[in-house]
C-alpha positions in Angstrom: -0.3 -33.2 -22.9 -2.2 -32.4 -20.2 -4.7 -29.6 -18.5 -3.7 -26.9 -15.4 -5.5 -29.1 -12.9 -3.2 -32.5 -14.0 -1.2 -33.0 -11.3 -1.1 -37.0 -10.7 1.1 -39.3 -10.9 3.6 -36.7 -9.8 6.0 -38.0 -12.2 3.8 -37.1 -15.3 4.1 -33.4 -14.0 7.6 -33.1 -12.1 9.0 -34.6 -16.0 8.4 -31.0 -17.4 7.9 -33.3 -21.0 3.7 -32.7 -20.6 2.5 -29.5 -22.0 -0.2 -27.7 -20.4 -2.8 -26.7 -23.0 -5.6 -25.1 -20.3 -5.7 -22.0 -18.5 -8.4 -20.7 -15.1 -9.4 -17.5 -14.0 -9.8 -19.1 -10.6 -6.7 -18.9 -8.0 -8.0 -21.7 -5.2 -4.9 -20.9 -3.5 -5.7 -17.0 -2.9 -9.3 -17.5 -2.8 -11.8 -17.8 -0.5 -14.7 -20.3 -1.1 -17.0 -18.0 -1.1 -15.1 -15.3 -3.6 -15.0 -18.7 -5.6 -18.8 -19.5 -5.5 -19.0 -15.7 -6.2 -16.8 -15.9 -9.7 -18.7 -19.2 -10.9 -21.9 -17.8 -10.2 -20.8 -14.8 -11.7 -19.5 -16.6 -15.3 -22.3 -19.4 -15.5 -24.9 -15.8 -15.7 -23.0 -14.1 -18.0 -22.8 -17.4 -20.1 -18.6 -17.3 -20.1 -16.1 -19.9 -19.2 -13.9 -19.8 -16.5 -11.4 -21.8 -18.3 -9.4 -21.1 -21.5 -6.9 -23.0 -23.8 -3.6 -22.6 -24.3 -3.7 -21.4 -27.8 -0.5 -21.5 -29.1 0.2 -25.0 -27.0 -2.7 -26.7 -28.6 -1.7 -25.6 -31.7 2.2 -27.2 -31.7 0.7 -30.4 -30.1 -1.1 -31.1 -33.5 -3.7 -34.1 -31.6 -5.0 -36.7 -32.8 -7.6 -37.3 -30.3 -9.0 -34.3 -27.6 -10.2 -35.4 -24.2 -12.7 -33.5 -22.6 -15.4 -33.6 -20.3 -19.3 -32.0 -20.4 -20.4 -33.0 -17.2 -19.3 -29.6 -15.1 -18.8 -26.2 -16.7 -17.4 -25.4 -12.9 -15.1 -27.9 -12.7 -13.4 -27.7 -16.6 -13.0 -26.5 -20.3 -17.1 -26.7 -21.1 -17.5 -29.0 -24.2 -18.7 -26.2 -26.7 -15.9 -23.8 -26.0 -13.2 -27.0 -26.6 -15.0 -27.9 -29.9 -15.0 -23.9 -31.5 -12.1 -23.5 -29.9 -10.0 -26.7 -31.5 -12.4 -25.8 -34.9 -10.6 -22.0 -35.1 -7.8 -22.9 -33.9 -6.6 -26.4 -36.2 -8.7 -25.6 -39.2 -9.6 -21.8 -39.6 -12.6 -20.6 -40.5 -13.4 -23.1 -42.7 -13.7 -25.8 -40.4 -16.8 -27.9 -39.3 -18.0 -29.8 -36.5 -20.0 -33.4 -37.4 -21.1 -35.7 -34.6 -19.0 -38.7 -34.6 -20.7 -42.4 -36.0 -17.7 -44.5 -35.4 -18.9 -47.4 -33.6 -16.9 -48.9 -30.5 -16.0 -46.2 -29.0 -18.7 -43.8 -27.7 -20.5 -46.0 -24.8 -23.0 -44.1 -22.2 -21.3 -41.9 -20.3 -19.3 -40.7 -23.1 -19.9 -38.8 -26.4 -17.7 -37.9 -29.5 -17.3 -35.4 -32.3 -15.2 -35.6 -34.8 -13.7 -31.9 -36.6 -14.0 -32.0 -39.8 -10.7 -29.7 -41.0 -10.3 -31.8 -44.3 -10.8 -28.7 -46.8 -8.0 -26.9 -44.9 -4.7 -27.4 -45.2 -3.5 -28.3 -41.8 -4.5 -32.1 -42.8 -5.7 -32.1 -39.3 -8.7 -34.8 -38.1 -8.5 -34.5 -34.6 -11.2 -36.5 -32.9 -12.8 -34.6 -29.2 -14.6 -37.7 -27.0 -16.1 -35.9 -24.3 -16.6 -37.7 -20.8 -20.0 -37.3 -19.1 -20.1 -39.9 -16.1 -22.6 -39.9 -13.8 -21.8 -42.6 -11.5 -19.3 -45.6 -10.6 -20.4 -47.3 -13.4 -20.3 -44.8 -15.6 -16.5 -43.8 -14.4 -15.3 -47.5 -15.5 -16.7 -47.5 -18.6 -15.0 -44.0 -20.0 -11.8 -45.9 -19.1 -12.7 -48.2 -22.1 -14.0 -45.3 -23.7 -10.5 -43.6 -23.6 -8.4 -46.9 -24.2 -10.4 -47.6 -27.4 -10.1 -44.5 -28.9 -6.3 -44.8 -28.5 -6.5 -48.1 -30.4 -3.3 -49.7 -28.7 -3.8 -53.1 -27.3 -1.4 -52.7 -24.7 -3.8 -49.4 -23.7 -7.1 -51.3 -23.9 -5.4 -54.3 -21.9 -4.3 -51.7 -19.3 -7.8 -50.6 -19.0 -9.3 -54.1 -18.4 -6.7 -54.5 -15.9 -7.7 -51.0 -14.0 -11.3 -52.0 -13.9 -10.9 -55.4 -12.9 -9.0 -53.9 -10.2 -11.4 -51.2 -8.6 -13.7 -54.1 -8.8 -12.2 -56.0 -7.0 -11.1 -53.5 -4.5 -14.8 -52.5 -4.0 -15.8 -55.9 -3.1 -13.4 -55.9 -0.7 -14.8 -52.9 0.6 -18.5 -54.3 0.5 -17.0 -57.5 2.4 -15.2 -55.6 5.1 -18.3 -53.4 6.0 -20.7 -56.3 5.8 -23.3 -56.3 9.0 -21.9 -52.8 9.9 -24.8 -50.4 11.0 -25.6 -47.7 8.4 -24.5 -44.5 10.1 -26.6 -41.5 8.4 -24.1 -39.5 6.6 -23.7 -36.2 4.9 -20.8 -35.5 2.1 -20.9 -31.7 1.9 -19.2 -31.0 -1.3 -18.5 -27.0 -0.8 -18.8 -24.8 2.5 -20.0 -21.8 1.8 -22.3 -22.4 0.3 -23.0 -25.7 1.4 -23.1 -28.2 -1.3 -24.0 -32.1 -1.6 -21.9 -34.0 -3.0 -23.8 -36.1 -6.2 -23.2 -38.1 -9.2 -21.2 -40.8 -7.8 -20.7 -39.7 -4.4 -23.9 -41.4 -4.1 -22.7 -45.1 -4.6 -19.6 -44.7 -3.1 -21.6 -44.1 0.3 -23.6 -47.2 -0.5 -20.4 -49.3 -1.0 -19.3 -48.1 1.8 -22.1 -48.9 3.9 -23.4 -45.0 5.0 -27.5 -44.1 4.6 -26.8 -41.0 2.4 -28.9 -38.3 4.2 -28.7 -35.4 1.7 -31.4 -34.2 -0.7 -29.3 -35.5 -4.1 -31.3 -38.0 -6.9 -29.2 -41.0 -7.7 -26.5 -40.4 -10.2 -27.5 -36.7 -10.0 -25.7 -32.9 -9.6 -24.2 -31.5 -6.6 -26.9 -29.1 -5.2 -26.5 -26.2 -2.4 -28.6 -26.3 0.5 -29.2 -23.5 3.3 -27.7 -24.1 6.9 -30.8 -24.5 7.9 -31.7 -27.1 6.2 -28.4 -29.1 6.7 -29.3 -28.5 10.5 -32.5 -30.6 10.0 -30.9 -33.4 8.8 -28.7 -34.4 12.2 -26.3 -37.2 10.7 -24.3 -39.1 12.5 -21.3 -38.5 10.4 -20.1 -35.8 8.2 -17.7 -36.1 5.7 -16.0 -33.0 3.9 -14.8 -32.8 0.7 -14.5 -29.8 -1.3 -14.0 -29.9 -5.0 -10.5 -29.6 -5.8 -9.0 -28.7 -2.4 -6.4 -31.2 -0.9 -6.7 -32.1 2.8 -4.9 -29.1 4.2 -7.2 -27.0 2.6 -10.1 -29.1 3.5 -8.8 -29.0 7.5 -8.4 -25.1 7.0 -11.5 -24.0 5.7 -13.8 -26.5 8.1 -12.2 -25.0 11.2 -12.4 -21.1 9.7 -15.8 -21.6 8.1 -17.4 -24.0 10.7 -15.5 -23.4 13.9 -16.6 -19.9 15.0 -20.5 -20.9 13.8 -22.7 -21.9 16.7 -25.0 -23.9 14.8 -22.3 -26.3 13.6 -20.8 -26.8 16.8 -23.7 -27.5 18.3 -24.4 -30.4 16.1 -24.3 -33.9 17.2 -21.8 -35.1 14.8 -20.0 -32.3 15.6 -20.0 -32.6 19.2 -19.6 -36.7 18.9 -16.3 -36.2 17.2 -17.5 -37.7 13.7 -16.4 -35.1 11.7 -14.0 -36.0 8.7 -11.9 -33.5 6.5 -10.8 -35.7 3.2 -8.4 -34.8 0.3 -11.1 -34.2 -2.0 -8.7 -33.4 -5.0 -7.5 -36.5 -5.1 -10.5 -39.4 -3.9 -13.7 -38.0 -4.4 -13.5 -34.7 -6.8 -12.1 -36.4 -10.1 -13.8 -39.7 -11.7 -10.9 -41.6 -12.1 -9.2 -45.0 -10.7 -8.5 -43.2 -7.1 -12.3 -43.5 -6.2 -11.5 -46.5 -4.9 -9.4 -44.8 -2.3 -11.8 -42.4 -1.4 -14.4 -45.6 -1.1 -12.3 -47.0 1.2 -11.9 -43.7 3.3 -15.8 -43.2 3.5 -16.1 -46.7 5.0 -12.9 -46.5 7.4 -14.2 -43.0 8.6 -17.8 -44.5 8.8 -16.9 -47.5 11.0 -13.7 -46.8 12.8 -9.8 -47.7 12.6 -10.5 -52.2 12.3 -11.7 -51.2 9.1 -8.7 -49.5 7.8 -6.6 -52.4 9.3 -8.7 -55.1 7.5 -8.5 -52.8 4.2 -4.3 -51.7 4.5 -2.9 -48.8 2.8 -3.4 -49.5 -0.6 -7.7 -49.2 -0.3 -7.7 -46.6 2.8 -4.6 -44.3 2.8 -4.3 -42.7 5.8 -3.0 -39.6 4.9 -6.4 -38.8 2.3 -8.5 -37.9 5.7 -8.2 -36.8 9.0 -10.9 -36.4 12.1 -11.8 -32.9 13.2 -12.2 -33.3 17.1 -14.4 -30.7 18.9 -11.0 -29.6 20.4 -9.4 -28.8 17.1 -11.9 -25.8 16.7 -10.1 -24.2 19.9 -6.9 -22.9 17.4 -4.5 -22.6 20.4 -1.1 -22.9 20.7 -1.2 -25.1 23.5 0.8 -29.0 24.1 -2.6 -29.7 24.6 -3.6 -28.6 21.1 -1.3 -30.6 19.6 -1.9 -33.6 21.0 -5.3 -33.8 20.1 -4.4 -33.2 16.1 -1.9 -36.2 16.5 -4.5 -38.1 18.0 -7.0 -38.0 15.8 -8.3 -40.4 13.5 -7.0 -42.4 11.8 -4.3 -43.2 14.5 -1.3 -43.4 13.3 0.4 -47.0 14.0 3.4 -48.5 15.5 6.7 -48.4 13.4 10.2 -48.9 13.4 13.4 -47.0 12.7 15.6 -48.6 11.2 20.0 -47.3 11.6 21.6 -46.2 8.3 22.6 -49.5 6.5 26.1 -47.8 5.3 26.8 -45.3 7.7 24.6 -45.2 11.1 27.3 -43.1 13.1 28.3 -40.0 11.3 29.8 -36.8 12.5 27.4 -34.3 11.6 27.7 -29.7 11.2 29.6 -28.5 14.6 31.0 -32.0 15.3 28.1 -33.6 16.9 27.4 -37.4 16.8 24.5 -38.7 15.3 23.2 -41.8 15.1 21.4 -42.1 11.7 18.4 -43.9 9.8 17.8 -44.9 6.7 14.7 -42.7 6.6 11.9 -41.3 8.0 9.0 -44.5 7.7 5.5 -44.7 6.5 4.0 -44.2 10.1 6.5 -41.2 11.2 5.7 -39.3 7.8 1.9 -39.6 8.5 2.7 -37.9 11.8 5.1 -34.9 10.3 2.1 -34.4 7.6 -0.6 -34.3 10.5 1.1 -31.7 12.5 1.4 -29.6 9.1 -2.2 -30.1 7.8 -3.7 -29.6 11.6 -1.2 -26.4 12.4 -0.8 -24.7 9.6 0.2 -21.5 12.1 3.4 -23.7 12.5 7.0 -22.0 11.3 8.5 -24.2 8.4 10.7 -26.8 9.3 14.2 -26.8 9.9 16.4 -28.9 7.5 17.5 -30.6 10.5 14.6 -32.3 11.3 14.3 -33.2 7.3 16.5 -36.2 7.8 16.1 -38.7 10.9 18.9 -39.2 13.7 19.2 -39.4 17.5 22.1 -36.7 18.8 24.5 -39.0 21.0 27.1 -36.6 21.8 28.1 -33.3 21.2 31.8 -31.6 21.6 32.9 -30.0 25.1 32.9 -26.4 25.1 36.6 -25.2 24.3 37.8 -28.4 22.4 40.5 -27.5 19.9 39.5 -28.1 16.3 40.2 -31.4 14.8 43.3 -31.7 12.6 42.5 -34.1 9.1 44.0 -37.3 10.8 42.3 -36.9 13.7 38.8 -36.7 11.4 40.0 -39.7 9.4 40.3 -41.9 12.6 37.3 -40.5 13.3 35.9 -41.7 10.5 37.3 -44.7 10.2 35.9 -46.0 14.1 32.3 -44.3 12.7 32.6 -46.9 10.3 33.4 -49.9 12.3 30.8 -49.1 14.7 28.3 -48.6 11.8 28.8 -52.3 9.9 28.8 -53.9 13.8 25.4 -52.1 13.5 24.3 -52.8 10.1 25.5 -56.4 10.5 23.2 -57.0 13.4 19.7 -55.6 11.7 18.5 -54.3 15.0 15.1 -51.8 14.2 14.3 -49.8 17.0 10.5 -49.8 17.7 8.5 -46.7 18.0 5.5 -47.1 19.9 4.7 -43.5 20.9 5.5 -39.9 20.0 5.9 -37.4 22.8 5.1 -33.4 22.6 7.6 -32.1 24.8 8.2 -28.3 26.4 11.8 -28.5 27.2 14.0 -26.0 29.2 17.3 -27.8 27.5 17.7 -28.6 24.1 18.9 -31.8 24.6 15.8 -33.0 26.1 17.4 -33.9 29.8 14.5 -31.4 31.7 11.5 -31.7 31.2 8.6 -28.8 31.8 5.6 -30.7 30.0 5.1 -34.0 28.0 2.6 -35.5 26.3 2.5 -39.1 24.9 0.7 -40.3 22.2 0.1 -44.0 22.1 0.2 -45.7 18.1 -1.7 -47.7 17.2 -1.0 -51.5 17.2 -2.1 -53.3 13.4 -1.1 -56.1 11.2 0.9 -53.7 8.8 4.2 -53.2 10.8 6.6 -53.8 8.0 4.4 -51.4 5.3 4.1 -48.7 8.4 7.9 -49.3 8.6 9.1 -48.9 5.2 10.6 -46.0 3.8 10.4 -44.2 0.6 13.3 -43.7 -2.2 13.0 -39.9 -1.9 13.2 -40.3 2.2 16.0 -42.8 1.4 17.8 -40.2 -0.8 17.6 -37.5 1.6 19.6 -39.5 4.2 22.3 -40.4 1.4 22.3 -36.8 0.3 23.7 -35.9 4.0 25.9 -39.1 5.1 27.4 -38.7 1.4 29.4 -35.6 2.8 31.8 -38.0 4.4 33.1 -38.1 1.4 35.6 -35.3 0.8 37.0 -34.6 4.1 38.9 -31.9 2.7 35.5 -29.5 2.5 33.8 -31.7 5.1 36.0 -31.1 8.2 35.2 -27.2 8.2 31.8 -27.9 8.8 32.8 -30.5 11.1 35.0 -27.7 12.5 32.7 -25.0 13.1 31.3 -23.2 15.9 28.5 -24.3 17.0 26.2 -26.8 18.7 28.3 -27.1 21.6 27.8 -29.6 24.7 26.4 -26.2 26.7 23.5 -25.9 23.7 22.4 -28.8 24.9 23.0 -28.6 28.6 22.2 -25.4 29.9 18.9 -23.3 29.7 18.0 -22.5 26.3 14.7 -21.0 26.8 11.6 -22.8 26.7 10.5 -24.6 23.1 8.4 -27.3 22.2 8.8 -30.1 19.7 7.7 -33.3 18.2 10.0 -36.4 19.1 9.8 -40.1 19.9 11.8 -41.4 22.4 14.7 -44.6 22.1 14.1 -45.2 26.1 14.8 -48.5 26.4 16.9 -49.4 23.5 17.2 -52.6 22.2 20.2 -54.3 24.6 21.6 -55.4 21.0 22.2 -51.9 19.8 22.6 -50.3 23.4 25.6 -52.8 23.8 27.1 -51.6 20.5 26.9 -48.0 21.2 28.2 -47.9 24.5 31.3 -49.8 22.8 31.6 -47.0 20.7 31.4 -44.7 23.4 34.2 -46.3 25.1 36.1 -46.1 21.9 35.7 -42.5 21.1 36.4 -41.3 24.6 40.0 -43.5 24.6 41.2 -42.5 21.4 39.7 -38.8 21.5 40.2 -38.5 25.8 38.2 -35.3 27.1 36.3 -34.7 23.7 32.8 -35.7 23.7 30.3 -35.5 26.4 27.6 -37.8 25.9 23.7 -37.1 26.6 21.5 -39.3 29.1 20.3 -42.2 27.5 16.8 -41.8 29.1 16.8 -38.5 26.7 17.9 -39.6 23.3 15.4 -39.5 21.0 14.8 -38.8 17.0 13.2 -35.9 16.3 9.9 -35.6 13.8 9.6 -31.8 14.2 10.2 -28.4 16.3 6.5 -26.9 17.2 7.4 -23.7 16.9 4.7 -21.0 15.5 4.7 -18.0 13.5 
């Protein structure tokens, strides 16, 4: 069972089998950080928790062993309130607390009580380790801590294999970095106030190569510090990572909080560009396995993109931190604007798309066809995120764009409705087309995205476009691949093929005609990256097709420029 703020690996949560036994008086998602600072400042005077348990929870899960932690009171359930708490709660009044003397399993960075509820009659023992690490070190050692308490050999196994594993990670780190200049660097924990980051912040940045600037003792608590002061220390990079807040919320806050403050923009890091929101929740504010990550990030941010391509994905994941540019502080709604965000570091690299392996050409809503792919890849879904996390003043996305395809044709205004055996010949030359397709494995590449302003909808005129370049590394085929729950989205949608009987109404309907895409539509912007030139294998195939479809179904279809086909990320429309 598991606490309000467990929320990874997705699947423990998303399972709805974990119970959550903790409560918070603090909302981070309708608070400011300052009515935050307010409430803990408030609590820690008035000697009260911020946190509660779950009461009747606690009391059906019956533990054996508590997990909790004394090294925050901000940040958790303190230590004293869990061990009265679980007391009252599993053994009544009766109950006592005794320090723990089993041997083996509190190491440093860890201690253990044990509740004595024997002269009740719940027949309750449970045992409450509490985990108090205080840097690196310390976090690898409670995962021994935790795996010996549990006793399991396959646990304590699991744990030797996790540690080993950092380890190892972080030497590859320390080797990647090697003979890299120590930028000075501040980790500001908290805007408003500002706050240091500490306990193992501090050898992270070492690993990482970064000459930590800000006034924290080794191993020691996050302090605040005034503006002022932070403006004395001029580093060379900045990285941001605010306890508990994602990297959205991390992006938000430094533009808000920062953006319209003189003194920060006039900084050099500032100014220079070396400014780096992180996702704080998951790499830097939690000691656990994913500080390795967040190692990684430091040093990638720190020294530039080569060191994320020597690392890959798995030590420096590119969607855990994004560069702030001087220009992001603007908040317009400009092309401009948005290609700055997508430019940012880290850049996001060259991909490919690869056509539906089952069913590439599909007749999607209103009759138009679509050439489909088997998902949106790696690199692509870096990009979607950006925009999102950079513009969060952007209108949610359309289900069409949820699922990746390039619009080929589209039927001519006036057309007569299909009748069932026209839609099964239909179906049956999609298919043809689609294993000629599938049995030739042709990938399209992507090598830029474009922000467009278009006066048609089907992208043939042009007002304004931008192009991003992406950036070229040895991880094509990782940048390329494409996840089970992209994958399922696709299959969700090509599945409709089949039952024609409930598919050809939708086929059927008005809608989406050739004129949508040809005549003036009014001026929108979007997100897209463009097929011009396809690959002559795939070009060849589709103009076959095209051929096909226009003899069997004369007078039908009216099929878009081929210098305008493109697949879509997102619209950039704003609220």
């Amino acid at each position: 069972d598991i606490t309000h703020e467990c929320d990874y690996p997705t699947e423990l949560t998303s399972s709805g089998r974990a119970r959550v036994v903790t409560t918070s008086d603090i909302n981070p998602r309708t608070m400011t950080q300052s009515e935050i600072h307010e409430a803990v400042c408030g609590s820690l005077t008035n000697g009260q928790s911020l946190y509660g348990i779950n009461k009747g929870v606690l009391q059906d899960v019956k533990p054996d062993i508590i997990f909790t932690q004394s090294l925050c009171d901000v940040c958790a359930v303190s230590y004293p309130v869990v061990l009265s708490t679980c007391a009252k709660l599993l053994g009544g009044p009766k109950a006592n607390v005794e320090e723990s003397d089993e041997k083996g399993v509190v190491e440093k960075g860890s201690s253990s009580c044990h509740l004595s509820l024997k002269d009740t009659t719940t027949g309750l023992d449970p045992k409450v380790i509490s985990m108090e690490p205080e840097n690196l070190k310390d976090t690898l050692d409670t995962f021994h801590v935790a795996a010996k308490a549990i006793g399991s050999p396959e646990v304590i196994k699991r744990a030797n294999e996790v540690t080993s594993s950092i380890e190892s990670g972080l030497n590859r780190i320390r080797q990647a970095v090697k003979g890299c200049k120590k930028p000075r660097v501040a980790f500001i924990e908290w805007h408003d106030p500002i706050f240091c980051g500490g306990h193992w912040i501090v050898d992270m940045l070492d690993i990482a190569r970064g000459d930590y600037v800000m006034p924290v003792e080794y191993a020691g608590r996050s302090i605040a510090m005034s503006n002022e002061d932070f403006i004395k220390l001029d580093p060379d990079v900045i990285l941001i990572g605010p306890c508990g807040f994602d990297l959205a919320r991390t992006v938000k806050d430094t533009i808000e909080i920062f953006g319209t403050k003189d003194w920060w923009l006039n900084l050099r890091a500032v100014k220079e560009g070396r400014v780096f929101a992180a996702d704080a929740n998951s790499y830097y504010a939690r000691p656990g396995p994913r500080l390795l990550q967040g190692t990684g990030i430091m040093a990638a941010a720190m020294h530039g993109d080569n060191i994320m391509d020597s690392l890959d994905e798995d030590l420096v994941p590119a969607s855990g931190y994004c560069q702030i540019t001087p220009d992001l502080y603007a908040r317009s709604n400009s092309i401009e604007y948005v290609t700055h965000a997508l430019s940012a570091e880290p850049a996001i690299p060259l991909c490919t798309l690869q056509p539906h392996p089952k069913c590439c050409l599909f007749v999607a809503w209103n009759g138009v066809i679509v050439l489909v792919y088997n998902g949106f890849p790696r690199s692509l879904m870096l990009a979607k995120e950006r925009l999102c996390t950079l513009l969060p003043g952007l209108k949610d996305e359309n289900f069409g764009s949820k699922w990746p395809k390039t619009t080929l044709a589209a039927v001519k205004d006036g057309t007569p409705d299909l009748t069932m055996t026209q839609f099964e010949r239909l179906r049956d030359i999609c298919g043809e087309y689609s294993s000629k397709i599938a049995n030739c494995n042709i990938p399209i590449n992507v090598e830029r995205l474009s922000i467009v302003e278009y006066e048609r909808r089907g992208l043939e005129k042009l007002a304004v476009r931008k192009d991003i370049l992406l950036h070229k590394n040895r991880q094509l085929d990782l940048n390329s691949s494409v996840s089970s729950n992209e994958r399922k989205v696709v299959d969700n949608v090509v599945k409709e093929w089949s039952n024609l009987d409930t598919y050809l109404p939708k086929v059927n309907a008005p809608g989406s005609r050739i004129s949508s895409y040809r005549e003036a539509s009014g001026r929108g912007s979007t997100c897209v990256a463009f097929l011009d030139p396809l690959p002559n294998e795939l070009w060849q195939c589709l103009t076959e097709f095209q051929k096909t479809l226009n003899d069997v179904f004369p007078e039908r279809y009216v099929w878009l420029n081929d210098s305008s086909l493109h697949c879509t990320l997102r619209s950039i429309h704003w609220k």
